[in-house]
N, C-alpha and C positions, 0 to 999 in steps of 0.2 A: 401485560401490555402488548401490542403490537408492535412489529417492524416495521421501519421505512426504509426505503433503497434509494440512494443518491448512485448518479453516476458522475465521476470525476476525470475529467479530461489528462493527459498525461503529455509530456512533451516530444514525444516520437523521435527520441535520442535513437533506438535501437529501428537498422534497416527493416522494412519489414514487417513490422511486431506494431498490434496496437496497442499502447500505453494505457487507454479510460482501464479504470477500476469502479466496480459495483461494492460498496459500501451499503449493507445490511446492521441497521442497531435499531434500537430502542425508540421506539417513535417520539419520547421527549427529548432527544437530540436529535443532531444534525451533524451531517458529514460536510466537509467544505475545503476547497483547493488554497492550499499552501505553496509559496517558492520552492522549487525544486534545488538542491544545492548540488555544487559542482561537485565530477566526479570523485571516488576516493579511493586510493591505492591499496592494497588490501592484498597481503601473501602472493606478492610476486607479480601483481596483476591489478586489474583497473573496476573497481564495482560502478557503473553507468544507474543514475541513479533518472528514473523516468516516470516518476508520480511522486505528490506527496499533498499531505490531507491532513487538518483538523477532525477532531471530533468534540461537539459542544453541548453544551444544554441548553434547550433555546429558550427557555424563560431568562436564563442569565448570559449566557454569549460565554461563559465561560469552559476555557479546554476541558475536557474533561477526561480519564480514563476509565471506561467502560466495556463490555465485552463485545465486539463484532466480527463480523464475520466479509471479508473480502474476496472475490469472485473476480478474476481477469484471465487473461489470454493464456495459455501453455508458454512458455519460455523457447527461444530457439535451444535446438539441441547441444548440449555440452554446456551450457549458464546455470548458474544455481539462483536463487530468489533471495534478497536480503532488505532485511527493515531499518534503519539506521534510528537510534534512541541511548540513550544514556549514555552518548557520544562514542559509542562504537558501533561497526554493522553486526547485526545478527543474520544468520541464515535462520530462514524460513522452514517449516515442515508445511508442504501441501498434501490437497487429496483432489483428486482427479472431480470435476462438475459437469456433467453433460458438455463433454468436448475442451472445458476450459479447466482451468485448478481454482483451487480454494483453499483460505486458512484463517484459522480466527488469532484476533491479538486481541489486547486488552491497554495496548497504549496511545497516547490522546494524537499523537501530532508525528506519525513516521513518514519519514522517505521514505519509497520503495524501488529498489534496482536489482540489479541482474552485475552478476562478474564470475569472477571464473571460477 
């Protein structure tokens, strides 16, 4: 099957930094913007939570957990990347993209922020 790329707008919580994420899956889904939730405090410090996304099947609208691949901006320096799901934050492993990072997840509906 083929990929589709959604771009997903982000809430420009962090000075500076553009929030949109490029959402790469399955062309029988669809990537789509979800409330962002307030920030959350995390080992001494504040995780700034600045995108967050469905992933669906569009014959049925339902979430779905599938494998894609995420494509956004480098992080300012000394932030780490984290996905929030199974009601904790994860930190993220990226890999460098023509200028920007990337990294693939396989879960339907994450936050994504930045803390220390």
């Amino acid at each position: 099957m083929a990929n589709a790329k959604y771009k997903i707008k982000g809430n420009n919580k962090i000075p500076n930094y553009d929030s949109e994420l490029e959402i790469e899956v399955d062309d029988k889904y669809e990537a789509y913007s979800k409330d962002i939730p307030d920030p959350t405090p995390y080992q001494g410090g504040t995780i700034t939570w600045f995108n967050a996304f469905g992933v669906r099947e569009k014959s049925t609208g339902r979430d779905e957990d599938v494998t894609y691949k995420v494509t956004l901006q480098s992080l300012p320096a000394g932030k780490r990347l984290f996905a929030l799901y199974g009601g904790q934050p994860h930190e993220l492993t990226t890999e460098p993209e023509g200028g920007k990072i990337k990294f693939t997840l396989n879960v339907g509906d994450p936050p994504i922020g930045s803390g220390p």
